[in-house]
N, C-alpha and C positions, 0 to 999 in steps of 0.2 A: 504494500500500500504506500501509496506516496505522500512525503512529508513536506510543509513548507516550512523551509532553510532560509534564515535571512542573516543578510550578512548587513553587520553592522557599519563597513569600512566610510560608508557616506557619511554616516556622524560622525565619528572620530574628523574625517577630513575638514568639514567645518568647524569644529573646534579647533582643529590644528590653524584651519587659516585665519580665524579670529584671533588666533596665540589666547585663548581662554581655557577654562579649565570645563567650560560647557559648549554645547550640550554635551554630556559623558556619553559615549558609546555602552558603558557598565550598565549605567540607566537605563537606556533603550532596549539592551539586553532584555532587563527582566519585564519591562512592558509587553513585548515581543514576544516571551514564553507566557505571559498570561493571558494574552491574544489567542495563543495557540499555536505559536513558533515551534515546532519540534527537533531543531535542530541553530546552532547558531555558528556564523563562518566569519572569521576576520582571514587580511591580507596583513602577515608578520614581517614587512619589507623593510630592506637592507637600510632604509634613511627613515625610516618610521614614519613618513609622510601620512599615514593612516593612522590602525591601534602601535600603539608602542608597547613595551616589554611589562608595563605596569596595568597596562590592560589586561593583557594576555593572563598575567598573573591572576588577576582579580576575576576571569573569565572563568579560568578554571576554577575559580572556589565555588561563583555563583551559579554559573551556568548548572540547570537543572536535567538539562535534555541531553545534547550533545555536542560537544564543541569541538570543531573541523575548524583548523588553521591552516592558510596555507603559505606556501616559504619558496623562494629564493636555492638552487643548490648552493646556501652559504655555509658551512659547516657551523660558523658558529651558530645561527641562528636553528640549524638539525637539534645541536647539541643543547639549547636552552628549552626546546618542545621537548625533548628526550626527556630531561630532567623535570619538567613541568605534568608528565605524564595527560599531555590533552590525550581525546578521545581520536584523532583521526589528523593526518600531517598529510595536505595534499601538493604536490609538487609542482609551480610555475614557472615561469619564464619572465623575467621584468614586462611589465606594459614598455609600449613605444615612449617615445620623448614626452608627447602632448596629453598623455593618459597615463591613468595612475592606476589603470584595470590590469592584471594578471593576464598574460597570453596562454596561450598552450606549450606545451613544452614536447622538445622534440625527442621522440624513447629513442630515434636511432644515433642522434649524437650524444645523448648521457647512459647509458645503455650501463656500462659498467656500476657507474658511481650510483642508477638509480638501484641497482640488486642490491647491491650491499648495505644503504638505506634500506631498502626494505624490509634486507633480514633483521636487520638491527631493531627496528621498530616493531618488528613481530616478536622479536625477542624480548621486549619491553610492554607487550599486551598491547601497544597501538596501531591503529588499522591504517594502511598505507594508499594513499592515491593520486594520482595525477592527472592533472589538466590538458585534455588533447585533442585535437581535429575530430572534428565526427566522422573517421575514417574506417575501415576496416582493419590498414594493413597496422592503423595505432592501436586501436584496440588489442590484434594479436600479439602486438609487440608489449602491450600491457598484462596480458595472460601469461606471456613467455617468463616475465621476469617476478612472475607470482605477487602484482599490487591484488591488494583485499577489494577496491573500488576503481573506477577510474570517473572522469570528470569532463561531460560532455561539452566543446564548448558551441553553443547555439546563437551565436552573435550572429550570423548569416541569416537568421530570421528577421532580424530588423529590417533586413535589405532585401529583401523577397518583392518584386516588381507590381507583382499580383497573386490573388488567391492561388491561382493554379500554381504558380512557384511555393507558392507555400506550404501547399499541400502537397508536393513532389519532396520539399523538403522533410516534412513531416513523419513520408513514409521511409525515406530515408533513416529516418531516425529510430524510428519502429524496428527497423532491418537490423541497426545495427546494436541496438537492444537485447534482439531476440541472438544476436551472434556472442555479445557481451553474457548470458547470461549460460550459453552452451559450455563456455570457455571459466565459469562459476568466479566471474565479476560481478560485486553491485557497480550502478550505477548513479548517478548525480546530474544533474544538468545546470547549466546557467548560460546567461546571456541575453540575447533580447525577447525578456522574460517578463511578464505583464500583467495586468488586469484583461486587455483585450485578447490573450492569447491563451491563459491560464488553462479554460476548460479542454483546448487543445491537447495544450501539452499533458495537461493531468488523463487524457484520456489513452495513452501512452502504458505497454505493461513493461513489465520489469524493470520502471523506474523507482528508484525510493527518493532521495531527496531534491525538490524543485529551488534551484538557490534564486531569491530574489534579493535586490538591495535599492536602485533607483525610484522605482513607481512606489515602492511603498513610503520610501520619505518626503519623497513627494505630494503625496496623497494622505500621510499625516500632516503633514506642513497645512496644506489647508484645511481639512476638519481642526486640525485644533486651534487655529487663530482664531477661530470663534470664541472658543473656550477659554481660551488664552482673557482675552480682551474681556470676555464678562468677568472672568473672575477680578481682574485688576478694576474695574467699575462697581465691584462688590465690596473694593475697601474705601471705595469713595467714601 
């Protein structure tokens, strides 16, 4: 059955660009699981432009559900998840220059360094995944080197011309799902991930976690300036 995964990293980022100590991402956090978040996902990146180390800490204490971080092949940063024992360490690629989003990472140039991570982290009871093309030949290369999950990314649905593209992608995805789960992968997805697309993609099998982060800060952002605003008119 599939969960909705939210990832915190937009709040943290506006905090960081205000240089405040708000809104906290911690915060949002447990907002988030009382919503009915089942799952919560930070970007633990090399210049901490998102959560930083003291999030991540706090993450672990509070988070009730399950906390997926993902990282950088930076050793130090492997070694402070290890130590931190989250619940699931997924493997990225820096974003481009202009984006502070997590790419896919490529299994056939880290191929080495991503096994022995892996064994490591199963050695340490945490489930291991990576972020990769909705391809086939990544997936197998994802089974090969034994990740517990891997991590769809669906950023190409934003950019879908028309239904019919969308719906070729879709099945697309369904395909490689049903190949993902032969090979005894879970599965994750993210990317251009919505309110308008949701029913979609939740209609989707062998998915478990749906990762959203933009449309829903978004979409708190305005319900609660209402609330915001009376309540400040409440202490007139």
């Amino acid at each position: 059955m599939q969960r909705i995964a939210f990832d915190v990293d937009p709040i943290a980022l506006i905090r960081n660009t205000m240089k405040s100590t708000e809104p906290d991402p911690v915060n949002a956090t447990i907002m988030a699981e009382i919503g009915g978040a089942e799952s919560i996902v930070c970007y633990l990146r090399d210049d901490e432009k998102t959560v930083n180390q003291r999030d991540v800490r706090l993450l672990k204490e509070l988070v009730k559900t399950h906390l997926n971080v993902r990282v950088n092949l930076t050793e130090e940063r492997i070694r402070q998840l290890i130590a931190l024992k989250v619940d699931m360490v997924t493997f990225v690629a820096p974003g481009s220059v202009n984006s502070l989003k997590p790419a896919p990472l490529s299994i056939e140039s880290y191929g080495s360094a991503l096994r022995n991570y892996v064994a490591e982290l199963r050695s340490n009871n945490i489930l291991s995944s990576i972020l990769i093309r909705p391809e086939l030949g990544e997936i197998k290369g994802a089974g090969k080197l034994e990740f517990d999950y891997v991590e769809l990314d669906a950023s190409a649905l934003g950019e879908a011309d028309d239904m019919a593209a969308e719906v070729d992608m879709l099945e697309n995805l369904s395909g490689l799902l049903l190949a993902a789960g032969k090979l005894g992968l879970g599965v994750n997805i993210s990317g251009a991930i919505g309110y308008d697309n949701m029913r979609d993609i939740a209609s989707l099998e062998y998915l478990e976690d749906i990762i959203v982060a933009e449309p829903v800060v978004n979409k708190a952002l305005f319900i609660g300036i209402e609330h915001a605003i009376r309540d400040l008119n409440s202490l007139l």
